[in-house]
PDB file of N, CA, C and O in Angstrom:
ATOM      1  N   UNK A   1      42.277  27.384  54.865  1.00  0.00           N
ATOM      2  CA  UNK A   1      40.943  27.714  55.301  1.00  0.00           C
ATOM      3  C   UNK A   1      40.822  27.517  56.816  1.00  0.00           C
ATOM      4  O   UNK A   1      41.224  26.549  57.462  1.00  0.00           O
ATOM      5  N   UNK A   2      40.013  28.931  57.393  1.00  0.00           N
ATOM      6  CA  UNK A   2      40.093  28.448  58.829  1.00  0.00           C
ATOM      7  C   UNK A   2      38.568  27.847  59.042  1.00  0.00           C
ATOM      8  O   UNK A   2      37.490  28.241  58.596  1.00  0.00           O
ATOM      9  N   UNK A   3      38.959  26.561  60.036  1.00  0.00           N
ATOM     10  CA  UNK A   3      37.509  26.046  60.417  1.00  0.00           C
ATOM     11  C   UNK A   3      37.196  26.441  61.524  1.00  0.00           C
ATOM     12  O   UNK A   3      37.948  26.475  62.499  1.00  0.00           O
ATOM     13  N   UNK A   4      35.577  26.921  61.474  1.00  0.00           N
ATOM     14  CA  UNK A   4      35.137  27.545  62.398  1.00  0.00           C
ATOM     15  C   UNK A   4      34.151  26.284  63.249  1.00  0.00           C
ATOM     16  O   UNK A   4      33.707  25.167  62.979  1.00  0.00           O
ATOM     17  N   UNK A   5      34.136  27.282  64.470  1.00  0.00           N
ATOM     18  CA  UNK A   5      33.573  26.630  65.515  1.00  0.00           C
ATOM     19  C   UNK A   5      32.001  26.870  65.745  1.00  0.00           C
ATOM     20  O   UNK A   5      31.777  27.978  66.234  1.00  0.00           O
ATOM     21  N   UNK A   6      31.128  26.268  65.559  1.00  0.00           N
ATOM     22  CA  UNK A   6      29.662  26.371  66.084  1.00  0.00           C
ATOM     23  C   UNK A   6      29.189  26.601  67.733  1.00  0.00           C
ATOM     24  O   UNK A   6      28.791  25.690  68.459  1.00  0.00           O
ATOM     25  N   UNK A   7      29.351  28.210  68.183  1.00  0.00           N
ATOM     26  CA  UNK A   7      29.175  28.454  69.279  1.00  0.00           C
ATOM     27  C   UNK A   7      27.861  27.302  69.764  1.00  0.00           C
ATOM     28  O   UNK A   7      27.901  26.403  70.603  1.00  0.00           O
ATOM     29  N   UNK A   8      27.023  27.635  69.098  1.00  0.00           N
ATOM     30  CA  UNK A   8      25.935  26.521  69.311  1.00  0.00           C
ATOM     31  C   UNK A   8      25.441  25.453  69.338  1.00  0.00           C
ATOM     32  O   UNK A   8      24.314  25.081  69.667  1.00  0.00           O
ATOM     33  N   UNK A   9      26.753  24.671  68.798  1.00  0.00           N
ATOM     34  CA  UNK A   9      26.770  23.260  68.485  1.00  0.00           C
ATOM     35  C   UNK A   9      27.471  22.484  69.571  1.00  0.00           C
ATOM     36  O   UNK A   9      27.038  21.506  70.181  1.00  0.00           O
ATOM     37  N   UNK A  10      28.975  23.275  69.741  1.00  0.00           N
ATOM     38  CA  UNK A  10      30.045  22.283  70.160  1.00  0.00           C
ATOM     39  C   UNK A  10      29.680  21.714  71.708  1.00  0.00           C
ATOM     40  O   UNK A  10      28.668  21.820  72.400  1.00  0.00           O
ATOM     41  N   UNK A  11      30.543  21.283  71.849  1.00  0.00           N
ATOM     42  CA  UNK A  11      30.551  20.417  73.236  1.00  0.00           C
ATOM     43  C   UNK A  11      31.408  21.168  73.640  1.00  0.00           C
ATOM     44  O   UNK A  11      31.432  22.211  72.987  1.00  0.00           O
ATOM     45  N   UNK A  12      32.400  21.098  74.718  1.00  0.00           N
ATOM     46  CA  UNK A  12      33.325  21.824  75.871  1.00  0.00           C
ATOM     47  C   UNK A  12      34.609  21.456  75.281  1.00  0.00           C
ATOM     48  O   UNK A  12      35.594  22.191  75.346  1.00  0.00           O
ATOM     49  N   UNK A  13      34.592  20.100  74.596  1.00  0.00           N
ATOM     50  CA  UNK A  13      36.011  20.309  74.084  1.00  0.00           C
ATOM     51  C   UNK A  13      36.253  20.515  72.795  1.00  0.00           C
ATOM     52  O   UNK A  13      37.421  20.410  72.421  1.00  0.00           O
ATOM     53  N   UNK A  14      35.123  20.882  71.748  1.00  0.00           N
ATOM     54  CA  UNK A  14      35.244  21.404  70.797  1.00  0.00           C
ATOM     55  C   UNK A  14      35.449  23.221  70.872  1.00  0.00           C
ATOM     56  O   UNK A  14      36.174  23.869  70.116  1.00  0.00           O
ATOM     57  N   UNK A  15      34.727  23.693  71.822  1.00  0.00           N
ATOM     58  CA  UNK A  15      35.065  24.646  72.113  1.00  0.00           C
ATOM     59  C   UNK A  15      36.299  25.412  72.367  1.00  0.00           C
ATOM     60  O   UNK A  15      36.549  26.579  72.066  1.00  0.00           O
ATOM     61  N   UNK A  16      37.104  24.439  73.045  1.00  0.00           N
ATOM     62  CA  UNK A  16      38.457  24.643  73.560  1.00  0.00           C
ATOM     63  C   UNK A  16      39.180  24.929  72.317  1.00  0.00           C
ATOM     64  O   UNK A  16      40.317  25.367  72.491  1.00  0.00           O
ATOM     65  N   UNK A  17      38.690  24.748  70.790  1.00  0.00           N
ATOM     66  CA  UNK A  17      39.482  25.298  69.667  1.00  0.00           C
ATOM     67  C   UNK A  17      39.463  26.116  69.061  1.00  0.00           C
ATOM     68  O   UNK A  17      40.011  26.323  67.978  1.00  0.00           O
ATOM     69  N   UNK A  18      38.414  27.102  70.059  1.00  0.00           N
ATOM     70  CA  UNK A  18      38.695  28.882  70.165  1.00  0.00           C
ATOM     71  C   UNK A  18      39.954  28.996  70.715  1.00  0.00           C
ATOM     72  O   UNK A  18      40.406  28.416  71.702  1.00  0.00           O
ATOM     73  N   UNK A  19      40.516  29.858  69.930  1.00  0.00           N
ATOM     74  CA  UNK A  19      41.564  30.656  70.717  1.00  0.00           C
ATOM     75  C   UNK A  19      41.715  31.126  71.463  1.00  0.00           C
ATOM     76  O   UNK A  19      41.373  32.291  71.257  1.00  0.00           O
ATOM     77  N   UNK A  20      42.209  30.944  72.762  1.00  0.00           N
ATOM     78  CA  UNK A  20      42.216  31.869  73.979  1.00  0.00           C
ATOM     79  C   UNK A  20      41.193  31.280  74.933  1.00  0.00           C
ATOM     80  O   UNK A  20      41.135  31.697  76.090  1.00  0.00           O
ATOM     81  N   UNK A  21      40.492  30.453  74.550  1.00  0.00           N
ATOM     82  CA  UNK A  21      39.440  29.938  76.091  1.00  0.00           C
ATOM     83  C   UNK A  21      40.092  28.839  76.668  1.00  0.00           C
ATOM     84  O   UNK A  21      41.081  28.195  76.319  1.00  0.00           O
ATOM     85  N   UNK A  22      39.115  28.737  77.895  1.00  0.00           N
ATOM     86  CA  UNK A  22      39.693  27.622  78.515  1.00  0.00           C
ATOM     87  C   UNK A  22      38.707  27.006  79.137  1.00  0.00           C
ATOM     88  O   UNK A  22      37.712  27.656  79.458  1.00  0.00           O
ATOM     89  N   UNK A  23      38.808  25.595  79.428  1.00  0.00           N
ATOM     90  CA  UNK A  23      37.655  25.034  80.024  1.00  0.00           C
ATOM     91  C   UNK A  23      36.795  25.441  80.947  1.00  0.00           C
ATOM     92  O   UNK A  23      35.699  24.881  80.932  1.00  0.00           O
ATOM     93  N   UNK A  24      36.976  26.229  81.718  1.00  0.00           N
ATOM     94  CA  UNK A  24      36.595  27.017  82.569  1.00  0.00           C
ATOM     95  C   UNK A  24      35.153  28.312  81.576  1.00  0.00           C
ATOM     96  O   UNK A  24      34.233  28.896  82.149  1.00  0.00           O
ATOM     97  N   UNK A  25      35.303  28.339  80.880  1.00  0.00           N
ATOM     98  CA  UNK A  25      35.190  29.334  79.796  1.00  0.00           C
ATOM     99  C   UNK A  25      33.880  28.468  79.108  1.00  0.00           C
ATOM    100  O   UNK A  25      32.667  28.675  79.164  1.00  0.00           O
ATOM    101  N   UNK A  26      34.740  27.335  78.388  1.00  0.00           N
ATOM    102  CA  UNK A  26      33.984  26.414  77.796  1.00  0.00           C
ATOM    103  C   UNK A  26      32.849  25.791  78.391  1.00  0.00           C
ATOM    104  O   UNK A  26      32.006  25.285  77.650  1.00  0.00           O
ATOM    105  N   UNK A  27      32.726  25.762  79.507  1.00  0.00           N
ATOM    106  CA  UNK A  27      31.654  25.095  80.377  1.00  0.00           C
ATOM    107  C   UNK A  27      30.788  26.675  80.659  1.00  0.00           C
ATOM    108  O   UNK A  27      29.566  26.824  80.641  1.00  0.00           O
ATOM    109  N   UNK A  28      31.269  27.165  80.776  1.00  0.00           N
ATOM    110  CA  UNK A  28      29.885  28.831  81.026  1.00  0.00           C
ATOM    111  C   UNK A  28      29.209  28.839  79.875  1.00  0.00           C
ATOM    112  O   UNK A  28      28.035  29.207  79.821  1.00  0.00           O
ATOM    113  N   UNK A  29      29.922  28.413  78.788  1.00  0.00           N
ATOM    114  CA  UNK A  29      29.255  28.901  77.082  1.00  0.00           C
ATOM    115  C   UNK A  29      27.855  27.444  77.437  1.00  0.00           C
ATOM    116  O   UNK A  29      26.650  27.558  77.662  1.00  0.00           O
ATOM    117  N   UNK A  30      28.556  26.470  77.359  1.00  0.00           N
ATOM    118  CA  UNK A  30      27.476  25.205  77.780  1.00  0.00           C
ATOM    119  C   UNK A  30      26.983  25.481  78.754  1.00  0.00           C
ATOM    120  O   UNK A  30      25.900  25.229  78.226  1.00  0.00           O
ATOM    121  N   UNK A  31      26.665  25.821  79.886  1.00  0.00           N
ATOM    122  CA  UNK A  31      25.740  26.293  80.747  1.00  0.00           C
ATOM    123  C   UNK A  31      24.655  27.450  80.276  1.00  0.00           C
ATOM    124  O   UNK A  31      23.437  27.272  80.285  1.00  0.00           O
ATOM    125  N   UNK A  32      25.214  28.480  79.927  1.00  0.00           N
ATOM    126  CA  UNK A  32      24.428  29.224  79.246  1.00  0.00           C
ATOM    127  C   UNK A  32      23.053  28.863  78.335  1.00  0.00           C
ATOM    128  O   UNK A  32      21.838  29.057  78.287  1.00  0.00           O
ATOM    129  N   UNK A  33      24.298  28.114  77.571  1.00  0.00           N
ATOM    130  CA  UNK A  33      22.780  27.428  76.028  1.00  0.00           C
ATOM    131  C   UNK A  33      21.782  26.635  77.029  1.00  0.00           C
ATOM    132  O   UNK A  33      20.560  26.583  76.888  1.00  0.00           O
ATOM    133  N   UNK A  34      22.482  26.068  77.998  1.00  0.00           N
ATOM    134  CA  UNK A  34      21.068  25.209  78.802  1.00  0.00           C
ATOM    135  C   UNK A  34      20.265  26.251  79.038  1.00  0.00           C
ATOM    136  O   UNK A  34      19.211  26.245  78.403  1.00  0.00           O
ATOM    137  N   UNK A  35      20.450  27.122  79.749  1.00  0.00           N
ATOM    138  CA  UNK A  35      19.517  27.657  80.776  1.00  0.00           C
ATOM    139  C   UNK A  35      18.927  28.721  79.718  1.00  0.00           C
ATOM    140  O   UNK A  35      17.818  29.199  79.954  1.00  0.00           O
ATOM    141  N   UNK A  36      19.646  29.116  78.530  1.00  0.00           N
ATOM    142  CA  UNK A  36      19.139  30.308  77.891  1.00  0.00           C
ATOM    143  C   UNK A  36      18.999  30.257  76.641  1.00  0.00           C
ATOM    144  O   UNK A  36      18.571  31.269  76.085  1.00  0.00           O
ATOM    145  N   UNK A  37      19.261  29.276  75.981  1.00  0.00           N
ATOM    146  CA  UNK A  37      19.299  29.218  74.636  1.00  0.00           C
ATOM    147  C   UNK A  37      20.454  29.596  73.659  1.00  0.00           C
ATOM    148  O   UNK A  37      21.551  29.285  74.122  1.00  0.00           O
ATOM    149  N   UNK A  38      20.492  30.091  72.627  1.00  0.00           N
ATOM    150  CA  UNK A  38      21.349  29.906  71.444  1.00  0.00           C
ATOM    151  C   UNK A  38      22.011  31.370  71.971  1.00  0.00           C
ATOM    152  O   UNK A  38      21.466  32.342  72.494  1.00  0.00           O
ATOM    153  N   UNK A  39      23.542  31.091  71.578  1.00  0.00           N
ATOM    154  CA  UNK A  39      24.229  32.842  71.424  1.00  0.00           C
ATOM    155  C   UNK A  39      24.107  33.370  70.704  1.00  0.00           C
ATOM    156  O   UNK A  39      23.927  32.702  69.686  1.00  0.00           O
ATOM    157  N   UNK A  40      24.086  34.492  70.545  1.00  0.00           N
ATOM    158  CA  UNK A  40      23.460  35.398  68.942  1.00  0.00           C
ATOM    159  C   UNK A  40      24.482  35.778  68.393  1.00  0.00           C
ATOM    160  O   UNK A  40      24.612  35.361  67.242  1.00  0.00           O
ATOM    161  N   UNK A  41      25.695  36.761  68.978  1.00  0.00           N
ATOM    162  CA  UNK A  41      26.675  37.246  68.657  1.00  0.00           C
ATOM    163  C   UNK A  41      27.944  37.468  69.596  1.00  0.00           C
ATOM    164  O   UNK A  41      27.930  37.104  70.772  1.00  0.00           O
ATOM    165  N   UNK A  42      29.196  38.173  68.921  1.00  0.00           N
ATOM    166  CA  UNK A  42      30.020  38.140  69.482  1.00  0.00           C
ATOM    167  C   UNK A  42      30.446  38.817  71.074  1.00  0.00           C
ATOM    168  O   UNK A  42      31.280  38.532  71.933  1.00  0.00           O
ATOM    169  N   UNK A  43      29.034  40.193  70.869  1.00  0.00           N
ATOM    170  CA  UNK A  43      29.256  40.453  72.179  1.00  0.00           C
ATOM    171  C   UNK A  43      28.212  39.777  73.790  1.00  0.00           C
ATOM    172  O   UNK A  43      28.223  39.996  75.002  1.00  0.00           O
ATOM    173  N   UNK A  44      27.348  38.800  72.717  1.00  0.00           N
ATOM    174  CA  UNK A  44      26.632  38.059  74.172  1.00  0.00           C
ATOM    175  C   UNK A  44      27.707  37.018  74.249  1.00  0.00           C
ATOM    176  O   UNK A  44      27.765  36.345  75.278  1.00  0.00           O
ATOM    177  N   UNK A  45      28.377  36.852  73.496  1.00  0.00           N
ATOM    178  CA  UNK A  45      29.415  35.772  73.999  1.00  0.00           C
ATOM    179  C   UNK A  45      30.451  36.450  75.103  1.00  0.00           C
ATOM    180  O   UNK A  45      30.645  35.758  76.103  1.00  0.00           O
ATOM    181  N   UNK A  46      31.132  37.712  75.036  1.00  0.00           N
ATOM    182  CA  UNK A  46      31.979  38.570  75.693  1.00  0.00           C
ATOM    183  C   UNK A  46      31.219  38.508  77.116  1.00  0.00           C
ATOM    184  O   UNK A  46      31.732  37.861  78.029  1.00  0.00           O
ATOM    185  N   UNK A  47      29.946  39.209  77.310  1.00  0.00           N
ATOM    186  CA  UNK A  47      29.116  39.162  78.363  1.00  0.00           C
ATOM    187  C   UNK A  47      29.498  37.954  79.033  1.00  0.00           C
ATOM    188  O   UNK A  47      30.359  37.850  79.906  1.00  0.00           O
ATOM    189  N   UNK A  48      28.697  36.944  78.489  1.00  0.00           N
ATOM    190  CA  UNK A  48      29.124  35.310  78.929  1.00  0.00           C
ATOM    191  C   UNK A  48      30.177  35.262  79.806  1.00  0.00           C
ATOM    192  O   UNK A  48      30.240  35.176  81.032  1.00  0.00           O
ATOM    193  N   UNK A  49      31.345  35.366  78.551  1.00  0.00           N
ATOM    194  CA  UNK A  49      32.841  35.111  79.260  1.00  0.00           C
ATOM    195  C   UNK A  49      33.121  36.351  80.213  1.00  0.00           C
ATOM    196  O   UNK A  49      33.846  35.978  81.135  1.00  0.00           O
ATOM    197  N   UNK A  50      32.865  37.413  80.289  1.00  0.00           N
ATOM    198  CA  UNK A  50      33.422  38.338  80.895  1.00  0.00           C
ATOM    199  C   UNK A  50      34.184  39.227  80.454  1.00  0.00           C
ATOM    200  O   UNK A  50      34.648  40.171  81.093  1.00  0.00           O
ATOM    201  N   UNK A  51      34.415  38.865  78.901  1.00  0.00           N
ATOM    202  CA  UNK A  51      35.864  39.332  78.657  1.00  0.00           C
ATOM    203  C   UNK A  51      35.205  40.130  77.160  1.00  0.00           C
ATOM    204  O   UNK A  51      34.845  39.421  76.221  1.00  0.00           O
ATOM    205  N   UNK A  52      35.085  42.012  77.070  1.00  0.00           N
ATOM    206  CA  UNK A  52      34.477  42.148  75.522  1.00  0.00           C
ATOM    207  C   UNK A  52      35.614  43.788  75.801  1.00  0.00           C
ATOM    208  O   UNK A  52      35.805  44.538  76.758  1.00  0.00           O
ATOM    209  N   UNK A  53      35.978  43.734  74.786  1.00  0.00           N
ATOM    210  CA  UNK A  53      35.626  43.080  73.711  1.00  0.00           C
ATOM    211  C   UNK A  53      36.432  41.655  73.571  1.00  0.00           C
ATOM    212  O   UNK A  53      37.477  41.350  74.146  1.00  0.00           O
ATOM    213  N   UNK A  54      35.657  40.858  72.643  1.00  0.00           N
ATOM    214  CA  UNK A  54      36.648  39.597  72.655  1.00  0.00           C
ATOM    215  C   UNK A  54      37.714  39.655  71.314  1.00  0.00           C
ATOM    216  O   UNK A  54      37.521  40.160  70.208  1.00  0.00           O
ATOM    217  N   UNK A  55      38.990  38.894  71.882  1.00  0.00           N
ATOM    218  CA  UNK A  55      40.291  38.771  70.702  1.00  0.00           C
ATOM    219  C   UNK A  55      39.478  38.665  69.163  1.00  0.00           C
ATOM    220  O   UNK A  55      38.305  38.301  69.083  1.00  0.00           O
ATOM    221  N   UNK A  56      40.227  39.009  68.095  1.00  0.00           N
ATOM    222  CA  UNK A  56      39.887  38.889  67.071  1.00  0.00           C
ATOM    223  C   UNK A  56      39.924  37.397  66.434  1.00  0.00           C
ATOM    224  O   UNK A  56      38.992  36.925  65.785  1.00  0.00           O
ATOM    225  N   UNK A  57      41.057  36.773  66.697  1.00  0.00           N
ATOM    226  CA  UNK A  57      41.250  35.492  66.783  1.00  0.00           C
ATOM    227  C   UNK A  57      39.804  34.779  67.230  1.00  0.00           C
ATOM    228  O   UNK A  57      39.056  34.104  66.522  1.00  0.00           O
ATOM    229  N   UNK A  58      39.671  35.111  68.485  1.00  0.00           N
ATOM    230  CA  UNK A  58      38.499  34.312  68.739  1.00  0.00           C
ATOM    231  C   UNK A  58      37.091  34.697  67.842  1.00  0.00           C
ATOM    232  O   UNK A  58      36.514  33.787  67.247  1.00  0.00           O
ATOM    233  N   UNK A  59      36.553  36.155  67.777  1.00  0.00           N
ATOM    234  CA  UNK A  59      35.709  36.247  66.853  1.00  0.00           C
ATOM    235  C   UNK A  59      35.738  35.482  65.185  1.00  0.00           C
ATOM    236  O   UNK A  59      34.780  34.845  64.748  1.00  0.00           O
ATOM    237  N   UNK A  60      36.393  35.596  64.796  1.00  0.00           N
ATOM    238  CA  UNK A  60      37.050  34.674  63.588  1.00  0.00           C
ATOM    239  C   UNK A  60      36.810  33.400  63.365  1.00  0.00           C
ATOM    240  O   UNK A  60      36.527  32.840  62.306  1.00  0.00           O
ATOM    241  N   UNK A  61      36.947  32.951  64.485  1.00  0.00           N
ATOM    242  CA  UNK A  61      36.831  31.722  64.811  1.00  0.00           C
ATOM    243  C   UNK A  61      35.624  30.864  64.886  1.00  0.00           C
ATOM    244  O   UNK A  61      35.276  29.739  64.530  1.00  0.00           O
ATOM    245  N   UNK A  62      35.082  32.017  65.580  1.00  0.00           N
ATOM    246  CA  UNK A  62      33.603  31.311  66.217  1.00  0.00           C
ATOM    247  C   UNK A  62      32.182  31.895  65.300  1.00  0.00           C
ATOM    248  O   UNK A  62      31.860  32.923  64.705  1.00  0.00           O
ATOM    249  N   UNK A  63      31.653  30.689  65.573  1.00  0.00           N
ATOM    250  CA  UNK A  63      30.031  30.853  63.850  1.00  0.00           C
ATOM    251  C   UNK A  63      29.019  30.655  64.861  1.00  0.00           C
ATOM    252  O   UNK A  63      28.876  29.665  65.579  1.00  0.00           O
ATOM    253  N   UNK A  64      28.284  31.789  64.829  1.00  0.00           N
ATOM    254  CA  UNK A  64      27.061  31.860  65.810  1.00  0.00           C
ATOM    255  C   UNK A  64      25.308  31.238  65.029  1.00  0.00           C
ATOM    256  O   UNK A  64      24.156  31.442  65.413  1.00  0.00           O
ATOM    257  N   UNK A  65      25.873  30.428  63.800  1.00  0.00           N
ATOM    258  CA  UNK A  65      24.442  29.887  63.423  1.00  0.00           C
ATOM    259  C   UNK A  65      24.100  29.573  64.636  1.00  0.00           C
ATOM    260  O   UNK A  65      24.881  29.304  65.549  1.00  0.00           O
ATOM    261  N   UNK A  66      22.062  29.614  64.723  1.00  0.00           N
ATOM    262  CA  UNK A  66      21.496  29.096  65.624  1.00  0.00           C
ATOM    263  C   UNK A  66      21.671  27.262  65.302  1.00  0.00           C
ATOM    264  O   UNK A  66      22.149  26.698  64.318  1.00  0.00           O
ATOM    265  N   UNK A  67      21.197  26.804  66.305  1.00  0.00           N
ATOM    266  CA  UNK A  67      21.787  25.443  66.677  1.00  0.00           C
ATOM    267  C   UNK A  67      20.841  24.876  66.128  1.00  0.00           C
ATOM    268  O   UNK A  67      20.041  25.561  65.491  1.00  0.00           O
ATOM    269  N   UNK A  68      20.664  23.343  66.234  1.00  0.00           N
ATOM    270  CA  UNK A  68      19.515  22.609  65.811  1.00  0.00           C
ATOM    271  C   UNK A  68      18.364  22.250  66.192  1.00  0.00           C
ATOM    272  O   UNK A  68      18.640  21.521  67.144  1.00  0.00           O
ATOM    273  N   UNK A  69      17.014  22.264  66.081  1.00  0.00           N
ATOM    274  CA  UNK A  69      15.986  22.442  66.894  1.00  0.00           C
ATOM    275  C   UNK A  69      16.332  21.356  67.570  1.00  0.00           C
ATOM    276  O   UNK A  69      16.246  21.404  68.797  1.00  0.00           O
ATOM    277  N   UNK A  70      16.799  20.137  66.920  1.00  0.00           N
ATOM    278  CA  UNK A  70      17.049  19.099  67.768  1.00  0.00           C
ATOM    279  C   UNK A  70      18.244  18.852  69.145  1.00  0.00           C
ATOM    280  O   UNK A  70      18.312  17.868  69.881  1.00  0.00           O
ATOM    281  N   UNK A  71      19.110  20.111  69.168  1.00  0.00           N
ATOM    282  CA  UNK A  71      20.125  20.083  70.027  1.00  0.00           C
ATOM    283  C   UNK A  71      19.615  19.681  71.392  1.00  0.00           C
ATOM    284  O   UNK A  71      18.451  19.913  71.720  1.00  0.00           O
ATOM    285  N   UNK A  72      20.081  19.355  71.824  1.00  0.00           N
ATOM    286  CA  UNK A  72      19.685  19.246  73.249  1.00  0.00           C
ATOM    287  C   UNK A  72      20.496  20.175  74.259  1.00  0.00           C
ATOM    288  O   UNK A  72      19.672  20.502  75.113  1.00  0.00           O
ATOM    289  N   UNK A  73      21.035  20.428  74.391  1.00  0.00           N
ATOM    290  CA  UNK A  73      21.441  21.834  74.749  1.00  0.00           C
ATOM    291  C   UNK A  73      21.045  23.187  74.879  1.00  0.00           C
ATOM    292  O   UNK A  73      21.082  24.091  75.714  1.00  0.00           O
ATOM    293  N   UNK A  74      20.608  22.945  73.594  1.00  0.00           N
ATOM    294  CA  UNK A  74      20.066  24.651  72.914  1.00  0.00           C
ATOM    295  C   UNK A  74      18.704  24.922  72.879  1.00  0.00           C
ATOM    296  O   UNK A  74      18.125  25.205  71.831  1.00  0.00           O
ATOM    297  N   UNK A  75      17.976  24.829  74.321  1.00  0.00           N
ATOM    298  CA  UNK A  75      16.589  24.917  73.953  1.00  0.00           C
ATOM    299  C   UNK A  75      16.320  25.974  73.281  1.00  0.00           C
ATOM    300  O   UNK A  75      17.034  26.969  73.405  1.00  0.00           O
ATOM    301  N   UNK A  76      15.345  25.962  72.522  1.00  0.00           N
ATOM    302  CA  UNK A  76      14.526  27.749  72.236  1.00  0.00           C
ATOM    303  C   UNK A  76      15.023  28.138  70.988  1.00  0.00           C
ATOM    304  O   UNK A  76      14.769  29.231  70.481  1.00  0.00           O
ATOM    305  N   UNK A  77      16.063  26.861  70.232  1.00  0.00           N
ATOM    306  CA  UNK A  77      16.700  27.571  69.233  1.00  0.00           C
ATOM    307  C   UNK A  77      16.225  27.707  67.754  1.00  0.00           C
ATOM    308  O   UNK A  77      16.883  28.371  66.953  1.00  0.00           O
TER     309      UNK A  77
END
């Protein structure tokens, strides 16, 4: 079973267990949720990173539930 990653949840180094990102990467996704709230899908994530379409690997990977009202990160979510 593959375990997926909570675009909306993780921290920077949970993130890093997408395939193919890199901290650099991981810190835009966390910047983002501050300033903008929750990611919806795979291609506002591409936008984000720069990079769409994104690897399949990485789509696979990554679970765009909205986050927890309580996140602190994720306003608006």
């Amino acid at each position: 079973m593959t375990i997926k990653v909570r675009i909306n949840l993780a921290n920077p180094v949970e993130l890093l267990e997408l395939p193919g990102l890199d901290a650099q990467q991981a810190e835009a996704i966390v910047t983002y949720r501050a300033q903008h709230g929750p990611i919806k899908d795979p291609q506002q994530l591409g936008v984000i990173l720069g990079a769409w379409p994104l690897p399949d690997t990485l789509c696979e990977r990554a679970d765009f539930s909205p986050a927890d009202s309580t996140a602190p990160e994720a306003p608006g979510a």
